[in-house]
VOGU-3710 file (C-alpha; in Angstrom, 3 decimals, decimal comma):
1> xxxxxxxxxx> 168,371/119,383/25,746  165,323/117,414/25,249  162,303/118,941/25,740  158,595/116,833/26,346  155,214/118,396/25,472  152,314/116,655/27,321  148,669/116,630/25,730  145,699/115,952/28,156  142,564/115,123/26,891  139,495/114,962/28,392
11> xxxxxxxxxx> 136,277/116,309/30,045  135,759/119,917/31,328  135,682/118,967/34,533  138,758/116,348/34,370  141,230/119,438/32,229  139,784/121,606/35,869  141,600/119,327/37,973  144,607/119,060/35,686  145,172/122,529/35,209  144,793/122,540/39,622
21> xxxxxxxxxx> 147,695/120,085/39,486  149,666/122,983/37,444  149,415/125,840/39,613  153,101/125,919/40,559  154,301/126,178/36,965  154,589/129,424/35,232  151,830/130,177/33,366  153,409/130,286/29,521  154,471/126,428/30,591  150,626/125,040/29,685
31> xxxxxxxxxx> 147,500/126,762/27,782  144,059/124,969/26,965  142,499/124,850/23,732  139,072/125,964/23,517  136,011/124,103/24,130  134,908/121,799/21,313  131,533/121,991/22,384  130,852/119,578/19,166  133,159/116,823/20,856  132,041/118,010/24,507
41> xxxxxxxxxx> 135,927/117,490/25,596  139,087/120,015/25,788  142,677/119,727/25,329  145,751/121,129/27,577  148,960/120,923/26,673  152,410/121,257/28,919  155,485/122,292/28,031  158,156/120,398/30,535  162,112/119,705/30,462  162,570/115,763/30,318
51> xxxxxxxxxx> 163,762/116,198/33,326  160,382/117,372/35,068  158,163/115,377/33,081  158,090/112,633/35,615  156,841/114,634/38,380  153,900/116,281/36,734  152,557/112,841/35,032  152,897/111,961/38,315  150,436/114,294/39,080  147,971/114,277/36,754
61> xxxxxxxxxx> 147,898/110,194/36,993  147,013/111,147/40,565  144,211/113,482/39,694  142,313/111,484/37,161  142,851/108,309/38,417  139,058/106,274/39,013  138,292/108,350/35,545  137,197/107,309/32,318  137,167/109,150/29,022  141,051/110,884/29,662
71> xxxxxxxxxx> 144,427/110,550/27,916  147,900/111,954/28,540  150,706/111,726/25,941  153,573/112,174/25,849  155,795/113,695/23,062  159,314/114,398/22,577  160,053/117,773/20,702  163,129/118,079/18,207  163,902/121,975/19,871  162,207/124,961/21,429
81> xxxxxxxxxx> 162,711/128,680/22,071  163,766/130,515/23,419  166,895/128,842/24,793  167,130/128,710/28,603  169,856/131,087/29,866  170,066/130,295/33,403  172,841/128,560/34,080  171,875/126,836/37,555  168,541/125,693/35,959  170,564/124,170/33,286
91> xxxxxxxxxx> 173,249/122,408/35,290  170,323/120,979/37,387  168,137/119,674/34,101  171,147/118,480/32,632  171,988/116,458/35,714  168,457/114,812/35,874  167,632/114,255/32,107  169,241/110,750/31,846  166,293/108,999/33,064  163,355/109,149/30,498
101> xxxxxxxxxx> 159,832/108,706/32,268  158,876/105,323/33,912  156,037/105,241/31,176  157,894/106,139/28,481  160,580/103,116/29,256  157,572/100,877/30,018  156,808/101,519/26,470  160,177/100,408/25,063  160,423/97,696/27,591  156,847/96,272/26,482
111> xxxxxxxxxx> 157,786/96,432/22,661  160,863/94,627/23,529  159,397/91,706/25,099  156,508/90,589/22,906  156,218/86,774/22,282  156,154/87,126/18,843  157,065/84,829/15,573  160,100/86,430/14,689  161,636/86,162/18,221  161,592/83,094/18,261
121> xxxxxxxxxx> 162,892/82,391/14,455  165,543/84,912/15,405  166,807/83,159/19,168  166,793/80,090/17,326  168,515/80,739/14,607  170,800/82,880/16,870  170,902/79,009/19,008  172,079/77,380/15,839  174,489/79,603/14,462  176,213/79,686/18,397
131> xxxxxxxxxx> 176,269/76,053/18,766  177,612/75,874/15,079  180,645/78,362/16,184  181,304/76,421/19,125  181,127/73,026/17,782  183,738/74,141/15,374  185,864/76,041/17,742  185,163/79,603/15,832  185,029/82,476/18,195  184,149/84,411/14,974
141> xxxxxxxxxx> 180,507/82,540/13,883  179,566/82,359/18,288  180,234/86,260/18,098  177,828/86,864/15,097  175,148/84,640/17,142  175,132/87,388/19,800  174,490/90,266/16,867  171,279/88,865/16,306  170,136/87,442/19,715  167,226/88,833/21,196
151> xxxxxxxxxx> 167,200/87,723/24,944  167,948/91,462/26,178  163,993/92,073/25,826  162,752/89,632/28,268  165,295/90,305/30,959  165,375/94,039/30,925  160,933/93,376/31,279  161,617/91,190/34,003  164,105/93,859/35,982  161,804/96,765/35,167
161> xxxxxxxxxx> 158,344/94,900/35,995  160,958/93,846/39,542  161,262/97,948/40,392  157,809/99,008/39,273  156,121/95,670/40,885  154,312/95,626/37,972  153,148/91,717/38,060  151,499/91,626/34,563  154,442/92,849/33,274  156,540/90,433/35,256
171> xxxxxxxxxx> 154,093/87,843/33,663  154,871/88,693/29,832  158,601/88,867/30,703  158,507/85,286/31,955  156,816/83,958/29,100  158,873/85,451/26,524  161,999/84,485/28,397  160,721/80,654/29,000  159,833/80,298/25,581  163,198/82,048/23,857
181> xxxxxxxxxx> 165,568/79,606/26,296  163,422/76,713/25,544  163,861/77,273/21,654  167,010/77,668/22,182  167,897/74,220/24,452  165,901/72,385/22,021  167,823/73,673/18,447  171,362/72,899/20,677  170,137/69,286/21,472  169,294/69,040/17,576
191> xxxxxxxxxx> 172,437/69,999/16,447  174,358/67,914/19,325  172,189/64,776/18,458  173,199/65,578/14,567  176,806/66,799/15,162  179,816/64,435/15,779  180,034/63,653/19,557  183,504/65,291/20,160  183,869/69,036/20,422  187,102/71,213/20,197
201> xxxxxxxxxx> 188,583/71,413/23,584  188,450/75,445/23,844  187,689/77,765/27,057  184,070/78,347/25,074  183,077/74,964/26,119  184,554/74,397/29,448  182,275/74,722/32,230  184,375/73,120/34,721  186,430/76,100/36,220  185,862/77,278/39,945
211> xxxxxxxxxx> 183,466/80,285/39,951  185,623/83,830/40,312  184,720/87,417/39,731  185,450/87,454/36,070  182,370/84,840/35,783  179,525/87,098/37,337  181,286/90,736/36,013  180,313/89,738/32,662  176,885/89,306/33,503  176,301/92,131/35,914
221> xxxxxxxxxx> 178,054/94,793/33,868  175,715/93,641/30,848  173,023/94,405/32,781  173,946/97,625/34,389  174,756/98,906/31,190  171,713/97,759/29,498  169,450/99,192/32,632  171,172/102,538/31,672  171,224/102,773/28,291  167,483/101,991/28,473
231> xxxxxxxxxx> 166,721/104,420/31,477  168,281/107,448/29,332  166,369/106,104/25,931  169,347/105,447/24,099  168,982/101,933/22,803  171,816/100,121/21,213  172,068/96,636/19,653  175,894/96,727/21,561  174,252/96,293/24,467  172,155/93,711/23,400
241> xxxxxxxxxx> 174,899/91,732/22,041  176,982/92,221/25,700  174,174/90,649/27,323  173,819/87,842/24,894  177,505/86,995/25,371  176,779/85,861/28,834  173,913/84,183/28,091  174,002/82,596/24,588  177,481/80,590/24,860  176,306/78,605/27,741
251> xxxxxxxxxx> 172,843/77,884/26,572  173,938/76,485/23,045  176,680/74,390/25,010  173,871/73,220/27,429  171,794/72,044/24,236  174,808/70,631/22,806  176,087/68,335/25,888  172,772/67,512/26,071  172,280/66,178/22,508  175,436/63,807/23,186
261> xxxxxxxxxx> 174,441/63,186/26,708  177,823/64,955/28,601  175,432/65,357/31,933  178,139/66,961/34,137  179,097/69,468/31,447  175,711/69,963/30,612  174,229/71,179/34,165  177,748/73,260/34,599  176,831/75,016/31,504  173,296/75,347/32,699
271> xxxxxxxxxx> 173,474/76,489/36,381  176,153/79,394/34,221  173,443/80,506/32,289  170,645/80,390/35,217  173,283/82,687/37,114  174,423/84,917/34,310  170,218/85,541/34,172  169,607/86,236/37,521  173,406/88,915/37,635  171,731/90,379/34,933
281> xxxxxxxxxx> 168,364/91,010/36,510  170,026/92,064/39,840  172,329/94,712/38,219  169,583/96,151/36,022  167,136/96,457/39,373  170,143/98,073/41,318  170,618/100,451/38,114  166,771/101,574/38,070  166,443/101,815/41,439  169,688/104,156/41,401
291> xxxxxxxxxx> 168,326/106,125/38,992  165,076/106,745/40,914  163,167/104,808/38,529  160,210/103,413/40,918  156,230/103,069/41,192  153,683/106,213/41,301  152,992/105,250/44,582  156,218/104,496/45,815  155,442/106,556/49,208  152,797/103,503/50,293
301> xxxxxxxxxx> 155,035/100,781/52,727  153,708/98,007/50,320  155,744/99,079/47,470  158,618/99,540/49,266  158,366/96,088/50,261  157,769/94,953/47,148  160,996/96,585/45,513  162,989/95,542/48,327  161,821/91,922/48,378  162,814/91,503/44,909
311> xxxxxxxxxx> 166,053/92,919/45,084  166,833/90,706/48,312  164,936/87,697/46,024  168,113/88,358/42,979  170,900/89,031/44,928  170,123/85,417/47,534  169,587/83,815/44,423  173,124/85,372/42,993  175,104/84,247/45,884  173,346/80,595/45,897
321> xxxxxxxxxx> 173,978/79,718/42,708  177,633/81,281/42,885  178,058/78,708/46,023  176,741/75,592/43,978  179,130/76,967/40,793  181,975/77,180/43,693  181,616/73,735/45,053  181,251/72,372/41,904  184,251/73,981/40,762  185,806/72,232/43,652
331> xxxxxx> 184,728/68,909/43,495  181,909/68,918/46,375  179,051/67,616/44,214  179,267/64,934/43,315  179,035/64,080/39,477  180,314/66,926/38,732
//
């Protein structure tokens, strides 16, 4: 069972109202380190299952906040003794620990998204090698495209910054996105302006179908499983490439219709991707939310608001974009 040790640093009179906060625990759970009278601050550290390690950062973010001069961390330990033998108290730990700390996923989430060189050399080369594969009608070279994709950053930023209503956040994750899909339209319209102007004729390319279930479970199971896996802090590139399968195939296609100016097939394959982005986004919120995964001050009416504008926001912009896909699909816009 994972275990987190918390470290507090600060003032005197700041480690006072921390150790107030921790009146309620039992009192071998947290222990101050002497005065450094040298340093004029103190340490206190708190020994916490993962599972009520949310709660107390909770509190101490409460009790410090306005200050300057404090810092919490947070740190995983590798085991501890004694082991618990309660049973009850296990089963009810156990049941809770799948959800890591909102700042501890906020770390992973921010790592994940940075607008970096090599994300962009990577989605474009992961652009190229996808509109390659389906070019040449090889399932095998579009599959090793999604290995190395790394679009499951921005969106997973954008779906956490969504539940937290964490704007700055939401900012970063919008740039990052923008900027990978835009590398990754122009290398398609390279290759399709380069390439022969006649594709294989294989379902990887055909856009034209009527909009069913199977289009948006792809999508929304990609990003329920990627909200999870990333709730729990356990990572995996599998999920990574699930979510790139619903996005990358489409947006090398778009690229490539583009580059040989196929209009129709073009938006198809476009208004796929824009609603394989937002499924993905809507799941993942649905999956945070589920898991309890909200702001500090979730209690306050605004930020209820806030989460549940944002989850209306996805799921009207789901079922609007399924409708045009739909019509499309059955001839009511015209063009296409």
């Amino acid at each position: 069972m994972a275990d987190r040790l918390l470290q507090v640093i600060g003032s005197v009179e700041q480690i006072d109202e921390v150790a107030g906060c921790l009146e309620e625990l039992p009192p071998d759970q947290w222990w101050r380190l002497p005065y450094d009278e040298e340093e004029g601050r103190q340490t206190l550290y708190v020994a916490l299952f993962k599972a009520d390690a949310q709660e107390v950062m909770d509190a101490i973010s409460d009790a410090l906040e306005g200050q300057d001069g404090w810092r919490l961390f947070s740190l995983p330990t590798e085991a501890s003794l004694p082991e618990l033998d309660d049973e009850e108290e296990e089963d009810r730990r156990a049941q809770k620990e799948t959800v890591n700390a909102r700042e501890e996923i906020y770390r992973e989430v921010r790592q994940g998204t940075a607008l970096t060189l090599d994300y962009l050399v990577m989605t474009a080369l992961a652009a190229l090698v996808a509109a390659i594969g389906l070019s040449q009608g090889q399932v095998a070279v579009v599959i090793g495209a999604m290995v190395i994709a790394p679009l499951l950053g921005p969106i997973m930023a954008f779906a956490f910054g969504s539940a937290l209503g964490n704007f700055s956040l939401l900012g970063v994750a919008v740039k990052a996105l923008g900027a990978g899909l835009g590398v990754a339209v122009v290398v398609g319209i390279a290759l399709g302006l380069i390439l022969p102007g006649s594709y294989p004729d294989t379902s990887m390319m055909d856009f034209s179908g009527v909009l069913s279930l199977e289009t948006v479970a792809l999508p929304l199971a990609g990003g329920a499983a990627a909200a999870l896996m990333l709730s729990g802090g356990q990572t995996t590139g599998l999920v990574g490439v699930m979510v790139a399968a619903a996005l990358l195939p489409p947006l090398a296609a778009f690229g490539l219709f583009v580059g040989i100016w196929d209009i129709p097939n073009a938006l198809r394959a476009l208004a796929t991707v824009v609603t394989n982005i937002v499924a993905i986004n809507l799941a993942a919120q649905v999956v945070f939310l589920a898991k309890g995964i909200r702001p500090r001050r979730w209690e306050s009416s605004d930020h209820k608001t806030s989460v549940r504008v944002a989850l209306g926001a996805s799921g009207a912009l789901v079922a609007l974009l399924a409708l045009a896909l739909w019509a499309a699909g059955h001839g009511y816009v015209p063009g296409l």
